[in-house]
C-alpha positions in Angstrom: 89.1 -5.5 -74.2 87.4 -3.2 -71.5 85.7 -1.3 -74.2 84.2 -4.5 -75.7 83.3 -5.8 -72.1 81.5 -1.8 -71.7 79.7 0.1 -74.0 80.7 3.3 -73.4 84.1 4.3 -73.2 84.1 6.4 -70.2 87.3 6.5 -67.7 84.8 5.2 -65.0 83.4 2.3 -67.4 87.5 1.5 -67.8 88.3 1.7 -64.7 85.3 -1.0 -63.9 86.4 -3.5 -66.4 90.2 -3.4 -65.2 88.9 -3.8 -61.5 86.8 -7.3 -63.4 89.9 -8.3 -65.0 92.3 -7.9 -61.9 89.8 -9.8 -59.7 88.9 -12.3 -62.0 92.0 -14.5 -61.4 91.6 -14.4 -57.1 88.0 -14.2 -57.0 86.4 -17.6 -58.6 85.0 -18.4 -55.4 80.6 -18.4 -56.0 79.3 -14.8 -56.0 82.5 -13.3 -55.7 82.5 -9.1 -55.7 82.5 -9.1 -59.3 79.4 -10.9 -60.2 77.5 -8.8 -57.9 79.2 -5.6 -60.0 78.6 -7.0 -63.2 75.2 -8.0 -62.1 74.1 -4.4 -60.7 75.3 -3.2 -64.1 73.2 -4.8 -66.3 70.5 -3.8 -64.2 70.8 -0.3 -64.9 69.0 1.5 -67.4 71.5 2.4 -70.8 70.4 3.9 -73.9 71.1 0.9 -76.1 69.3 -1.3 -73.7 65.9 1.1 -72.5 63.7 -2.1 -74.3 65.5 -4.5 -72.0 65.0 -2.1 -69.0 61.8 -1.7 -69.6 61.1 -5.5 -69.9 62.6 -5.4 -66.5 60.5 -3.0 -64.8 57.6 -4.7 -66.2 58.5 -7.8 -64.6 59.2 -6.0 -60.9 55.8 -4.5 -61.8 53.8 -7.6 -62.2 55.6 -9.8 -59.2 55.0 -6.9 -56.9 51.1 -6.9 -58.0 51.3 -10.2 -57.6 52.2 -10.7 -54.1 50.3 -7.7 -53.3 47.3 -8.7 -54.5 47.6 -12.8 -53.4 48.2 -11.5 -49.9 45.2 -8.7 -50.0 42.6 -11.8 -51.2 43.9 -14.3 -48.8 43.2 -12.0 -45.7 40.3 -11.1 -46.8 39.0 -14.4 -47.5 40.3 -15.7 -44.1 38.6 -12.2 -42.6 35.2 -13.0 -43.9 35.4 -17.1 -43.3 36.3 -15.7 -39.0 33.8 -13.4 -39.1 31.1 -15.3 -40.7 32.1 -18.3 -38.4 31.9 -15.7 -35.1 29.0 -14.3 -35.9 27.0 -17.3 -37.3 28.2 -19.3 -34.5 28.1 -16.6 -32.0 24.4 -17.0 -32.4 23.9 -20.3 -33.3 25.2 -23.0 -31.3 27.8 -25.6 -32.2 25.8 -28.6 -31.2 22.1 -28.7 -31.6 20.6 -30.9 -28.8 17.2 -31.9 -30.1 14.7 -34.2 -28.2 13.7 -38.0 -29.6 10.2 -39.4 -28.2 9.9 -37.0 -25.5 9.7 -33.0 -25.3 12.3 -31.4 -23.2 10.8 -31.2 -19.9 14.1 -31.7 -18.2 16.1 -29.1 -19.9 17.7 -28.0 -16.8 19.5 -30.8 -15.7 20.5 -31.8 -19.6 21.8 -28.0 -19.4 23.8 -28.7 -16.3 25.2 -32.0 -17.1 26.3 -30.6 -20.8 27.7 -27.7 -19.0 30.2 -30.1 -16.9 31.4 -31.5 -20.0 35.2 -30.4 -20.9 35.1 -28.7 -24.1 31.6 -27.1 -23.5 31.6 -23.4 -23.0 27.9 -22.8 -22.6 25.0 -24.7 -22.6 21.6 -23.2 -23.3 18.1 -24.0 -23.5 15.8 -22.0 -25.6 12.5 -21.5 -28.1 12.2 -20.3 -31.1 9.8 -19.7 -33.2 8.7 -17.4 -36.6 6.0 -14.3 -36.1 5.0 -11.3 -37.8 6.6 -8.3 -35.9 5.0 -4.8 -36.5 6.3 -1.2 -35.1 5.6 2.6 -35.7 6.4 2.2 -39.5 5.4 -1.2 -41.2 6.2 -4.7 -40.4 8.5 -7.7 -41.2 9.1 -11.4 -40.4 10.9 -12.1 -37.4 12.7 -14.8 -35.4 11.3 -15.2 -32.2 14.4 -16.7 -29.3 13.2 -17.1 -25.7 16.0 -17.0 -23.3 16.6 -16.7 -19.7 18.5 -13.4 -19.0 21.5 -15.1 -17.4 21.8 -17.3 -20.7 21.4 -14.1 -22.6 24.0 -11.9 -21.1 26.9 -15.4 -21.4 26.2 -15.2 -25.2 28.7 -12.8 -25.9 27.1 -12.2 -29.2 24.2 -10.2 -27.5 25.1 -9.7 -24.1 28.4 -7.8 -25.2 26.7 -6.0 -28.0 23.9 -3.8 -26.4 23.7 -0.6 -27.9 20.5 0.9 -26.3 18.9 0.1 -22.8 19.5 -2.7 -20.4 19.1 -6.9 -20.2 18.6 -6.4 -16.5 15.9 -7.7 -14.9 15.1 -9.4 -18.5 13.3 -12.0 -16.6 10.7 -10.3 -15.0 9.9 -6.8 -16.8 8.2 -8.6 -19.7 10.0 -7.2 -22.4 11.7 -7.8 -25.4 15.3 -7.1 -27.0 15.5 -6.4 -30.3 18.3 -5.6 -33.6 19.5 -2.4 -34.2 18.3 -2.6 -38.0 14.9 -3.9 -37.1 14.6 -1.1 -34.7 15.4 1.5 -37.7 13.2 -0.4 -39.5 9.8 -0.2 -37.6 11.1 3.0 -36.1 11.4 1.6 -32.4 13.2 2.8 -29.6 13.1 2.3 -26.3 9.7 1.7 -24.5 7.9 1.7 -27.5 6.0 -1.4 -28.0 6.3 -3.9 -30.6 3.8 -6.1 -32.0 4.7 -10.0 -32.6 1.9 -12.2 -34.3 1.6 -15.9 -34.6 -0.3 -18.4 -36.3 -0.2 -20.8 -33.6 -2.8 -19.2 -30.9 -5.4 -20.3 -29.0 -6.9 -23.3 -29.4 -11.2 -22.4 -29.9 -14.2 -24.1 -31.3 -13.4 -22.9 -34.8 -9.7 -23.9 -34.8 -6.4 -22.0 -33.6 -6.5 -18.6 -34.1 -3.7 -16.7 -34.1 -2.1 -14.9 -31.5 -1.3 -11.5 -30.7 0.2 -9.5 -28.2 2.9 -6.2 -27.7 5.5 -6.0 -25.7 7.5 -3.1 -24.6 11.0 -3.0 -26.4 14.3 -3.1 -23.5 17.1 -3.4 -25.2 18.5 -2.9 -28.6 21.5 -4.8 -29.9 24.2 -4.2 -32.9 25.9 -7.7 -33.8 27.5 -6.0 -36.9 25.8 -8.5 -39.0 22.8 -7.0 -40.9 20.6 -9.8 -41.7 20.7 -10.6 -38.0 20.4 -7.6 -36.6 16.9 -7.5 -38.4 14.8 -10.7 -37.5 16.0 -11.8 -34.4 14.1 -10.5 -31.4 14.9 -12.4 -27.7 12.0 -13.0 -25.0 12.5 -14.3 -21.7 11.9 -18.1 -21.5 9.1 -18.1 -19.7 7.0 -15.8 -21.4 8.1 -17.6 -24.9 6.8 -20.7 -23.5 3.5 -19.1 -22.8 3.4 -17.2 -26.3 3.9 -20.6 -28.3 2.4 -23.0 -26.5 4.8 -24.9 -24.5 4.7 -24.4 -20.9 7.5 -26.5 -19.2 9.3 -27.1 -21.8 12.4 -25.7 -24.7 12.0 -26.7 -28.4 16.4 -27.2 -28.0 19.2 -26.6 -26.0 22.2 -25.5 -27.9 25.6 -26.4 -26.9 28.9 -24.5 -27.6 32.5 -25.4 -27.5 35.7 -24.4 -26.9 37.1 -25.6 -30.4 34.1 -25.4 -33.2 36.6 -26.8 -35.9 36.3 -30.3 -33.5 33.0 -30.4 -33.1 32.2 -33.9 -34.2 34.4 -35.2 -31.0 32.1 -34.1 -28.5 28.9 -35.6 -30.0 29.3 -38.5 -28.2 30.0 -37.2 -24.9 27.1 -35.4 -25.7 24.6 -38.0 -26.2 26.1 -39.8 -23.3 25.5 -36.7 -20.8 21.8 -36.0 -22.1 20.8 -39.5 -20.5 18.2 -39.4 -22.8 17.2 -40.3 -26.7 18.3 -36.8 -28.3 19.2 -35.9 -32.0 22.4 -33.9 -32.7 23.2 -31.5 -35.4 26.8 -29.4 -35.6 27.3 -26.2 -37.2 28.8 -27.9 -40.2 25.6 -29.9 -41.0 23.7 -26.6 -40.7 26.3 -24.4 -42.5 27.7 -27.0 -45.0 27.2 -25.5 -48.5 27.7 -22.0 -47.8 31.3 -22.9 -45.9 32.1 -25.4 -49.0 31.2 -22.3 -51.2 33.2 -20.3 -49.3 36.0 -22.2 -49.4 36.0 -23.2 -53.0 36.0 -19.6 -54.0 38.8 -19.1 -52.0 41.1 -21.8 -53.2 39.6 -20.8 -57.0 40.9 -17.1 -56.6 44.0 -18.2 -55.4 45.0 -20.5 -58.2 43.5 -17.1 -60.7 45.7 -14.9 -59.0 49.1 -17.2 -58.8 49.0 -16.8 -62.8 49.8 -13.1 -62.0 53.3 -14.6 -61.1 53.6 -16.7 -63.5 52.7 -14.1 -66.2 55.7 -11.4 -64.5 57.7 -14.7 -64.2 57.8 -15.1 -68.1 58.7 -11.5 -68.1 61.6 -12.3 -66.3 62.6 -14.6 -68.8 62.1 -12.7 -71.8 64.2 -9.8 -70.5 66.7 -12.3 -69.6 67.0 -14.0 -72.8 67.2 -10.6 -74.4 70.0 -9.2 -72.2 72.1 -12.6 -72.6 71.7 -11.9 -76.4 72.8 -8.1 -76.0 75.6 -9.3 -74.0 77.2 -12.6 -75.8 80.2 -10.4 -76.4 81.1 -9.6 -73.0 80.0 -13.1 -71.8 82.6 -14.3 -74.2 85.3 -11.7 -73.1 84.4 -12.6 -69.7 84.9 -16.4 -70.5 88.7 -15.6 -72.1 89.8 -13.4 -69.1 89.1 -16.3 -66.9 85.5 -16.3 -66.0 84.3 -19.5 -65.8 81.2 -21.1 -66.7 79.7 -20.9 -63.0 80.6 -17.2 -62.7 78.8 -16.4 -65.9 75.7 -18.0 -65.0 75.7 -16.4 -61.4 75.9 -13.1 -62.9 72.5 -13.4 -64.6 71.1 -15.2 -61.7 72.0 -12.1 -59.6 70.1 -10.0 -62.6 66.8 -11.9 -63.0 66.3 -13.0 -59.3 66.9 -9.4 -57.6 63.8 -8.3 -59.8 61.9 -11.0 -58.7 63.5 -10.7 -54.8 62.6 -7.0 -54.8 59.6 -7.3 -56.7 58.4 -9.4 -54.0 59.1 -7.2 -50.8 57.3 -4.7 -52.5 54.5 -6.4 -52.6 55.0 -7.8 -49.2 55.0 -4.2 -48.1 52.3 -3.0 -49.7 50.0 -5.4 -49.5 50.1 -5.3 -45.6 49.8 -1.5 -45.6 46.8 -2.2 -48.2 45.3 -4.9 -45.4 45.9 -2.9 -42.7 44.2 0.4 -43.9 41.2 -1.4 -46.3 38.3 0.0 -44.3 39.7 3.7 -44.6 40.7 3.6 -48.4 36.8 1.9 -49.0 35.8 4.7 -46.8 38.3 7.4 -49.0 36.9 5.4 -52.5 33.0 5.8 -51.1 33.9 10.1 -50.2 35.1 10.3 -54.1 32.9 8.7 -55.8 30.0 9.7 -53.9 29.0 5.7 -53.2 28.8 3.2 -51.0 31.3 0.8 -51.7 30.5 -1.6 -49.1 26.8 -1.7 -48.6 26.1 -4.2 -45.6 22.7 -4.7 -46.1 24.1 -6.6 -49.1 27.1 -8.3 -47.8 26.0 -8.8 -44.3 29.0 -7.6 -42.7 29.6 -3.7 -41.6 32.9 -3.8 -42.1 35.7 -5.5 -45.1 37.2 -8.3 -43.0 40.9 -8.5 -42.9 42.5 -11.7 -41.2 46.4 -11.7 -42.1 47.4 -15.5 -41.7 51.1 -15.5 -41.1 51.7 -18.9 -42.8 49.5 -17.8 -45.9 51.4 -14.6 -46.2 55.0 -16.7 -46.0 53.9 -18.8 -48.3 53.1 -16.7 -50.8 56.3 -14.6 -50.3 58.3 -17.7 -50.6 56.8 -18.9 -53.4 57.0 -15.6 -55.5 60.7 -15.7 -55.0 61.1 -19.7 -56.2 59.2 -18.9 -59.1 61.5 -16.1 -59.7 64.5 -17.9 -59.3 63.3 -20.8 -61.6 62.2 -18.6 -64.2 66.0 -16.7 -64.3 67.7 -20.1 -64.3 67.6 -21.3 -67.9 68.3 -18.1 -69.6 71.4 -17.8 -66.7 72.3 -21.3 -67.8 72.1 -20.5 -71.7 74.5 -17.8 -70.8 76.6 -19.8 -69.3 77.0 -22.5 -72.2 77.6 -19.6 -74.4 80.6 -20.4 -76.6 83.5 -17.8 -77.0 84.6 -18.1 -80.1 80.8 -18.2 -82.0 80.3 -15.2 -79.9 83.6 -13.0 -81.1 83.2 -14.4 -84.7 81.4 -11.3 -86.2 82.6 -8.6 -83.6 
């Protein structure tokens, strides 16, 4: 009986099927030490069974690129939706306070009373306008943002990211502060002058000409997002409401807040504090169809990828359905020496869900290390195959984005191991309805 339950007939292979017999009567209680035996058994490789055990490693194979690669995209989906957020709205306001009617002549006391507001952060009035800017080496359009220097060095999307030169005494030395990239660009450093022209000039007898002037460059910021970092160029206030036109007066003032995600409750306190007709626009309004896009990509790559486990799932079930068929004599031997139907389907669901229960810390494992250590493997792929991987002039960002969402990554985890477990319960089940006496009819 031992050598039917075995299939070799080795003293330590006997020895193992008398220890199933003798604990078979005591031990009917659910995963008892004998289902876990039986179980770690039949997940060794034999040499009748190397097509089953292949099957197997397959199916560890696939759950463990699975998780791996759910948990790589999700971080870096949620690392580029943060860091696009941060450095869009690092630069950009939350709440866009435009004037209705009247320009903004009273901009400082709108600026104050917004700033008193809970929930607002910062509270800034500002110009902006579009010129030609020409250096050393060419030219290119620009964006044009005059600022006060205390507003300046609060935005801690500028102020904390100056790379070359100073913002102090902004106010009064007449200069400008420019992007690291546009600075490469026209070949500008420090003290050299850059030239900004506008359409909107003068005023003469044969119509507005346009107006140009240099101004010595100050500072030099890095905001680690390219296409900013080579149109924006920041004047003092003052001298940007003499360049445009509008002495006295800011084209907006641009409110920030604590929580950008509930932005639409502060509109009305808002409107309420500007004590005056104004129009509002939110970073969603401006930002709407490239955070939709965004986001649909995400959930779309996440429903792609989750066939990954259902592929290694099936797997599972195929090298279950095989080993249940390799094994209908033992599962009826089992079944005679006292086994009953619950044991036998245990067994098997010990077998298929330790692949997928494995499978799936593997993954968990590797994909953090993979997430932790992306920049310096793109860095390692770019050294070997001579490239560049990640060109941010492209992408925008200087870096790959990692953001590791804890409830994302659980999720994922937890839902790799149900889909294991489902897909090992049938075959375990079939096993367990196996009759005895079909099975021993031809042995």
């Amino acid at each position: 009986m031992a050598d039917s339950l075995v299939q070799t007939g080795s003293q330590a292979d006997s020895e193992n099927a008398y220890a199933v017999r003798d604990s078979l009567p005591g031990s009917t209680r659910p995963f008892a030490r004998f289902e876990w035996m039986l179980a770690r058994r039949y997940l060794g490789s034999r040499r009748k069974e190397t097509f089953i055990s292949v099957i197997s490693i397959i199916s560890f194979v696939g759950i463990m690129l699975g998780v791996m690669t759910l948990i790589i995209v999700m971080a870096v989906m949620n690392g580029f939706r943060t860091e696009l957020l941060d450095r869009i709205l690092g630069i950009n306001g939350h709440l866009i306070v435009q004037p209705v009617h009247a320009e903004f002549t009273d901009y400082d006391d709108v600026a104050r009373r917004l700033e008193a507001l809970k929930g607002i952060t910062l509270a800034l009035p500002l110009i902006e306008g579009e010129v030609l800017a020409s250096g050393g080496q060419g030219g290119n359009g620009a964006r044009v943002r005059g600022m006060r220097e205390a507003d300046l060095k609060r935005l801690p999307a500028v102020g904390d990211k100056i790379v070359d030169g100073t913002l102090d005494g902004f106010d009064t030395d007449e200069g400008v502060a420019i992007g690291i990239n546009m600075a490469n660009n026209l070949g500008l450093g420090i003290g050299d002058a850059i030239t900004l022209i506008t359409p909107n000039g003068n005023q003469t007898a044969f119509g507005v000409s346009p107006r140009v002037k240099a101004y010595p460059v100050t500072a030099i910021f890095k905001m680690g997002m390219s296409e900013y970092d080579n149109i924006f160029v920041f004047m003092p206030l003052e001298e940007a409401q003499l360049y445009f036109n509008k002495e006295g007066t800011v084209s907006v003032i641009e409110a920030f807040v604590e929580d950008p995600d509930q932005v639409g409750e502060m509109r009305q306190p808002v409107e309420a504090a500007s004590e005056r007709p104004v129009l509002l626009t939110d970073w969603r309004q401006r930002n709407i169809t490239f955070f939709q896009a965004l986001e649909v990509e995400r959930n779309v790559m996440f429903l792609i990828l989750t066939l990954i486990l259902l592929v290694a799932a099936l797997n599972i079930v195929s090298g279950l359905f095989m080993l249940v068929k390799d094994k209908g004599s033992d599962i009826a031997i089992l079944r005679t020496m006292g086994a009953t139907r619950g044991a036998v389907m245990r067994i098997f669901l010990i077998t298929g869900s330790s692949i997928g229960i494995f499978g799936t810390l593997a993954g968990f494992a590797l994909g953090l290390v993979f997430c932790l250590n992306i920049n310096g493997i793109k860095d390692f792929i770019s050294w070997v195959s001579g490239t560049n991987v990640w060109d941010p002039t492209v992408r925008f960002l200087t870096e790959i984005p990692i953001k590791i969402d804890a409830g994302e990554t659980v999720m994922v985890v937890a839902m790799a191991m149900i889909l294991s477990l489902v897909a090992t319960w049938f075959p375990a089940w079939r096993a367990a309805r196996l009759d005895p006496v079909e099975a021993l009819r031809y042995e």
